[in-house]
C-alpha positions in Angstrom: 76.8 121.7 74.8 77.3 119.8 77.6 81.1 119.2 79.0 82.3 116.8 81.4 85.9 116.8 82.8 87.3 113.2 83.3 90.8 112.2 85.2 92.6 109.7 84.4 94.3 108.0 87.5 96.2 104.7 87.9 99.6 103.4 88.6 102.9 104.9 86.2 103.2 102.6 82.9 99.2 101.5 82.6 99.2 103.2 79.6 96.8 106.1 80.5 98.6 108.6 78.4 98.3 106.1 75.1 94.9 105.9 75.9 94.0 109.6 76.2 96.1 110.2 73.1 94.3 107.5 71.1 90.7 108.9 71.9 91.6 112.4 71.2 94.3 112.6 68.5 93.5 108.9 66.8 97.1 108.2 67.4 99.2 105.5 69.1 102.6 107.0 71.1 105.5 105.0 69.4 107.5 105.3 72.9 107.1 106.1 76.5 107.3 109.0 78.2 106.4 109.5 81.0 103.5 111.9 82.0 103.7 114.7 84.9 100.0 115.9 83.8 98.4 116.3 80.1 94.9 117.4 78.8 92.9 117.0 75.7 89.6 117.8 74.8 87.2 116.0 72.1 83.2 116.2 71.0 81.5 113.5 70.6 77.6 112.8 70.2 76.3 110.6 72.7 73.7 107.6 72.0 71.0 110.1 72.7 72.1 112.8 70.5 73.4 114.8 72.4 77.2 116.4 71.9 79.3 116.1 75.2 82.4 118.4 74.9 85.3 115.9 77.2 88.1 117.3 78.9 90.3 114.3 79.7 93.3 115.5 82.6 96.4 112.9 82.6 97.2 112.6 85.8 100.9 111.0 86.9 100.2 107.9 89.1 103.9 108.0 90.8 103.5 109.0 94.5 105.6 112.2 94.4 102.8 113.7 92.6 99.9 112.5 95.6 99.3 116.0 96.7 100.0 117.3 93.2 97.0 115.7 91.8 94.4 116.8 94.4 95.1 120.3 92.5 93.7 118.9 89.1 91.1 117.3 90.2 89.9 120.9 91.7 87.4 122.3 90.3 84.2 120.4 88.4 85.7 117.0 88.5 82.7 114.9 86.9 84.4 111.2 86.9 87.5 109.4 87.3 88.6 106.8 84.6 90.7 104.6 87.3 93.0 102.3 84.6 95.3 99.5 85.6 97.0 97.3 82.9 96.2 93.5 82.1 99.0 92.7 82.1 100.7 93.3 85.6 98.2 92.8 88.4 100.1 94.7 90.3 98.2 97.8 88.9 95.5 95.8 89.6 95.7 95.4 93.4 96.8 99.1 93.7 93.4 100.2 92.7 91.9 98.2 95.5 95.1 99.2 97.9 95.7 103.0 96.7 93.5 104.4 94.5 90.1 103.7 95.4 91.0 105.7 99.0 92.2 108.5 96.9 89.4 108.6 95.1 86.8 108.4 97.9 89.1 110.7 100.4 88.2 113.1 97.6 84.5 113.2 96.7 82.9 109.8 97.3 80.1 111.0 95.4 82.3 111.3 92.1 81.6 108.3 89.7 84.1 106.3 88.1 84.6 103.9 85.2 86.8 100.7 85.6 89.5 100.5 82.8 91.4 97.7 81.9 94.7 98.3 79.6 96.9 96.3 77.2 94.1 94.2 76.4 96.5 92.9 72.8 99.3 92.2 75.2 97.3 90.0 77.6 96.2 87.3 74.7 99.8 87.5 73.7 101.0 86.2 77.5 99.4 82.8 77.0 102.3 82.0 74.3 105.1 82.9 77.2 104.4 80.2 79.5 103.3 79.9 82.8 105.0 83.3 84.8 103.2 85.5 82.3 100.4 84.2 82.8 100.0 84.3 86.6 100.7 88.2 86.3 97.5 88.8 83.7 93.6 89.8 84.9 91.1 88.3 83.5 87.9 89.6 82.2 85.6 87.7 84.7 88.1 88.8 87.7 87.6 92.6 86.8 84.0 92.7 86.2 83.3 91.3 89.7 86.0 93.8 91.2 84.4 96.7 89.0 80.9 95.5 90.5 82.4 95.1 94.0 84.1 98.4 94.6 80.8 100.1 92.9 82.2 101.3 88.9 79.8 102.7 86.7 81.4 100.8 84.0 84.0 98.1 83.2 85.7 98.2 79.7 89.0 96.3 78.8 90.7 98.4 75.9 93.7 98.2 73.3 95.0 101.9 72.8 97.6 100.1 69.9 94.4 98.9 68.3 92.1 101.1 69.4 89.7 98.7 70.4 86.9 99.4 73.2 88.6 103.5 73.6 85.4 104.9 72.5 83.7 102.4 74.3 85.4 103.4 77.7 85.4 107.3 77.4 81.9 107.0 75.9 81.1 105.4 79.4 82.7 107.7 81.3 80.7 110.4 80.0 77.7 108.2 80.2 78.5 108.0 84.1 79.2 111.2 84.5 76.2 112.6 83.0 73.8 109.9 84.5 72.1 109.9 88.1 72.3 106.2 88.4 75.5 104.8 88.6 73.8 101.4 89.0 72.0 101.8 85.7 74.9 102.9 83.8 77.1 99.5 84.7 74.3 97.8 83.6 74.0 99.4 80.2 77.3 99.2 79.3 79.0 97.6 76.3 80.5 94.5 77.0 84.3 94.0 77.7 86.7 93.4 74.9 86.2 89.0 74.1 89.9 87.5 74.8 91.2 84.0 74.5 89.9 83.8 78.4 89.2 80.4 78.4 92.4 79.0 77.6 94.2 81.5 80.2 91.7 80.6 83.0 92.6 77.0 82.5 96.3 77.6 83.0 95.5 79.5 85.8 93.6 76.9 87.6 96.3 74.1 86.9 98.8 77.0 88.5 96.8 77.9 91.1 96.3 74.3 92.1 100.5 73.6 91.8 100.6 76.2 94.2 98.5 75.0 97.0 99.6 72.0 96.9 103.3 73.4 97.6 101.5 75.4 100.6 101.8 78.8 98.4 99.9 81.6 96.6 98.9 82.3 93.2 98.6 86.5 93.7 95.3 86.2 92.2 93.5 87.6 95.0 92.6 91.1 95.7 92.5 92.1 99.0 
């Protein structure tokens, strides 16, 4: 059997311990606690028949834990599942600003999968108004950034719902276990269907408020 050890990395709150949890217990944490570091291991049977044995390491995305975390992903890290929430683009800048060095400075040869959380709570933030709205990440904005900073994959998930967590680990292993990173993006399922649409239309009309008052929307990722 073939085994692949996956990290999950990301800023504190994205959700990656919900998501690990879901994949390999079938449950949904009812609270949050924060992780330090967590592991779980699950069999699955790839498309190809093939059983993949996946050891998924939690990592804690606080910066305390920086050199900590170099220490897990020695030895045999196969690929990195970098996750940032939907719902605060904070996280979603920080992959761009923190953890795609952290990643490289590591092993730039290491794959990774693009994750998107909270997918249920992002088609919720077009009911609160405008200030939600200008914090979420849309589906087209993280399948260019996936394809800009090289992903393997880009999957948007619901760990409450459970939608698209096969789908993302599925692709990690996929990545991991493939020689063409390339390929694998392209063969990838496609990212959990929202209520885009309507959101990107608000955003526009918000985005154009704020040039006219001479300001910025946030939606840019440097």
């Amino acid at each position: 059997m073939k085994r692949v050890k996956c990290v999950l990395i990301g800023d504190g709150g994205v959700g990656k311990t919900s998501l690990a949890t879901r994949f390999a217990l079938g449950e949904f944490p009812d609270s949050y606690l924060p992780t330090t570091f967590d592991s779980h291991t699950a069999v699955r049977r790839l498309g190809t028949g093939a059983l993949v044995e996946i050891n998924i390491w939690d990592c804690a995305g606080q910066k305390e834990f920086d050199e900590v975390r170099q220490y897990v992903y020695h030895p045999g890290l196969d690929v990195f599942i970098l996750c940032f929430s939907l719902v605060d683009r904070r996280t979603f800048e920080h992959c761009a600003q923190r953890w795609l060095a952290e990643m490289r400075d590591f092993d730039p040869e290491v794959p990774f999968v693009l994750i998107g959380t909270k997918a249920d709570l992002r088609d919720q933030s077009v009911l609160q108004g405008s200030s939600a709205i200008a914090r979420i990440v849309l589906t087209e904005e993280g399948v260019r950034f996936a394809r800009r900073i090289g992903a393997a994959a880009y999957v948007e998930v619901s760990s409450r719902t459970g939608t698209n967590v096969e789908r993302a680990f599925r692709a990690a292993a996929k990545a991991a276990l493939s020689t063409s990173h390339e390929e694998s993006f392209g063969d990838s399922d496609e990212p959990l269907a929202s209520a885009n649409g309507k959101l990107q239309g608000k955003r526009e009309r918000n985005e154009a408020a704020a040039s006219d008052q001479g300001g910025c929307c946030g939606c840019c990722v440097q």
